[in-house]
C-alpha positions as CSV (number, residue, x, y, z in Angstrom):
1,X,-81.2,8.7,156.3
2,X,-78.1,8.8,158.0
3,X,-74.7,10.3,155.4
4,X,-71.7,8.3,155.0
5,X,-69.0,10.0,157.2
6,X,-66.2,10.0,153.9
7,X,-69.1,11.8,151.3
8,X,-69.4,14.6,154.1
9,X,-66.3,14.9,155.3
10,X,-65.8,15.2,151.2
11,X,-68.7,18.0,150.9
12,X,-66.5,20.0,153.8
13,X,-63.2,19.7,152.5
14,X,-62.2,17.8,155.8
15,X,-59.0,15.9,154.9
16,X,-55.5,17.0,155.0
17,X,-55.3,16.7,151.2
18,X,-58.2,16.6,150.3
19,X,-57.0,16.4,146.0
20,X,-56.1,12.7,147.2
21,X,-59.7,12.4,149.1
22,X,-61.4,13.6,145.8
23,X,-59.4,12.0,143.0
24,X,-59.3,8.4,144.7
25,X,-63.2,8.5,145.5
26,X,-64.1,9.8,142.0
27,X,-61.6,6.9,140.4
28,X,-63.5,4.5,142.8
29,X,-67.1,6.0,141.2
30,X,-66.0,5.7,138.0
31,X,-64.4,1.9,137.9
32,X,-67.9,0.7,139.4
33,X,-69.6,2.4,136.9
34,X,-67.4,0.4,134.5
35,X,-67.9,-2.6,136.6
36,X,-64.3,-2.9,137.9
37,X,-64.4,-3.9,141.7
38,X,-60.4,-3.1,142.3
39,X,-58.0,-0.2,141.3
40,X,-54.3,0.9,142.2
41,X,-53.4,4.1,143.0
42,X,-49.8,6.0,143.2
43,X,-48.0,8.4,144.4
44,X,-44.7,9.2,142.7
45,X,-41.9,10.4,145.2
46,X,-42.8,9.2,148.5
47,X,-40.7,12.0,150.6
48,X,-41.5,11.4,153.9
49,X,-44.3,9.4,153.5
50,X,-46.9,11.4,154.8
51,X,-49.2,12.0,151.7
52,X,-48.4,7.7,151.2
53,X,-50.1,7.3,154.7
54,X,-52.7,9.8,154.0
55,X,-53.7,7.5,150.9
56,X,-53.7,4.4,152.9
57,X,-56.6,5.9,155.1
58,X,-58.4,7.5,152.2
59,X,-58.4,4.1,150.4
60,X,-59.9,2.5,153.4
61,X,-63.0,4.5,153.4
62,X,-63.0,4.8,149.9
63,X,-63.4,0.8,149.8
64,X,-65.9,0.7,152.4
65,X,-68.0,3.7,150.7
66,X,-68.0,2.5,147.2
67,X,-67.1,-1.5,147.7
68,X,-64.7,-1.0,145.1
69,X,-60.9,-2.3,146.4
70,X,-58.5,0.6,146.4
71,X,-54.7,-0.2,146.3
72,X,-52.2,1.8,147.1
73,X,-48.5,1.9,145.8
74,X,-45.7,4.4,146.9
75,X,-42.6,4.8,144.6
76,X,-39.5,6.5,145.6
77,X,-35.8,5.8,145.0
78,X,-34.7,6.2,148.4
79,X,-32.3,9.0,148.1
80,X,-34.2,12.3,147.7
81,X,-34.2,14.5,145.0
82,X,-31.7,13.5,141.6
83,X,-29.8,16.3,140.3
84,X,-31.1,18.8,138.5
85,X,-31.2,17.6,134.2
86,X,-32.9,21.2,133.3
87,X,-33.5,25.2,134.6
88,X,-37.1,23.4,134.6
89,X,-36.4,21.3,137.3
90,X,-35.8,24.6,139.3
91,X,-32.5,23.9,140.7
92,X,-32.4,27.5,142.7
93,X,-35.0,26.0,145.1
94,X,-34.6,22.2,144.9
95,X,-31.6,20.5,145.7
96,X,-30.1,17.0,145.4
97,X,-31.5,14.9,148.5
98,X,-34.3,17.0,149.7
99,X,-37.2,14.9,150.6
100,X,-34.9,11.8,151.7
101,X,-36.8,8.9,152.7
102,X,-36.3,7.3,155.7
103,X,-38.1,3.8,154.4
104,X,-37.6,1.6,157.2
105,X,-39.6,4.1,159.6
106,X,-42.1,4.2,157.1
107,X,-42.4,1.3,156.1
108,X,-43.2,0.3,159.9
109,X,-46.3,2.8,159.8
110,X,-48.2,1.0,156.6
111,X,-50.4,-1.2,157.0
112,X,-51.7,-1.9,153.6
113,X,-49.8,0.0,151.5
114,X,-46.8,-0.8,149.0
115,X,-43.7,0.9,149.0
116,X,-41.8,-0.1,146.0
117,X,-38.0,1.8,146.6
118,X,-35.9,2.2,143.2
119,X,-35.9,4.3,139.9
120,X,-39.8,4.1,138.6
121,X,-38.4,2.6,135.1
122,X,-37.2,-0.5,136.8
123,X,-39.4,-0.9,139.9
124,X,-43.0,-0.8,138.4
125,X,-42.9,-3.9,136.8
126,X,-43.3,-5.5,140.9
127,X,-46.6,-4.4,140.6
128,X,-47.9,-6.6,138.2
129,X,-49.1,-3.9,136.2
130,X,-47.9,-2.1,133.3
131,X,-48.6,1.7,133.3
């Protein structure tokens, strides 16, 4: 019997990120289990969207492998990094603006995908769900 491409590419650790590869398969597992056939995933700080397009493909193959619908949200205000609030937040290394998303380029590039742009408190309620 022939493997699924996705569950061996998962064995190898054969993605870029393959913690997104892992976490959104295993969440896919589990809601079938529980007889869900659709979940929502997130990342938190888009940047430049790379790990928000690496979802969108993961989510793909997820839904094909498991038959359980995987959407995918990005959130991001837009601007980069806020200013530091705490020596926790490690000001020394990151500063105001780093990571500045340019969403109009990136929003181009998704095809399924959600970007929701704005401060989380606000903006999750366009989902429809509450988290």
């Amino acid at each position: 019997m022939l493997r699924p491409v996705f569950t061996e590419k998962l064995e190898f650790d054969a993605f870029p990120r393959p913690h997104f590869a892992y976490g959104i398969f295993f969440a896919a597992l589990q809601a079938k289990a529980l007889g869900y056939y659709r979940i929502s995933v997130y990342e938190f700080g888009v940047g430049w969207g790379g790990g928000l397009l690496e979802m969108e493909k993961i989510a793909a193959m997820v839904t094909k492998e498991t038959s359980v619908k995987v959407e995918v949200y990005g959130f991001d205000t837009g601007s980069g990094m806020p200013e530091s609030v705490d020596y926790r937040d490690l000001p020394h290394v990151w500063k105001p603006g780093f990571f500045h998303l340019d969403a109009e380029t990136l929003q181009k590039k998704l095809t399924t995908a959600k970007l929701v742009l704005g401060n989380v408190r606000e903006t999750y309620l366009l989902t429809g769900y509450n988290f």
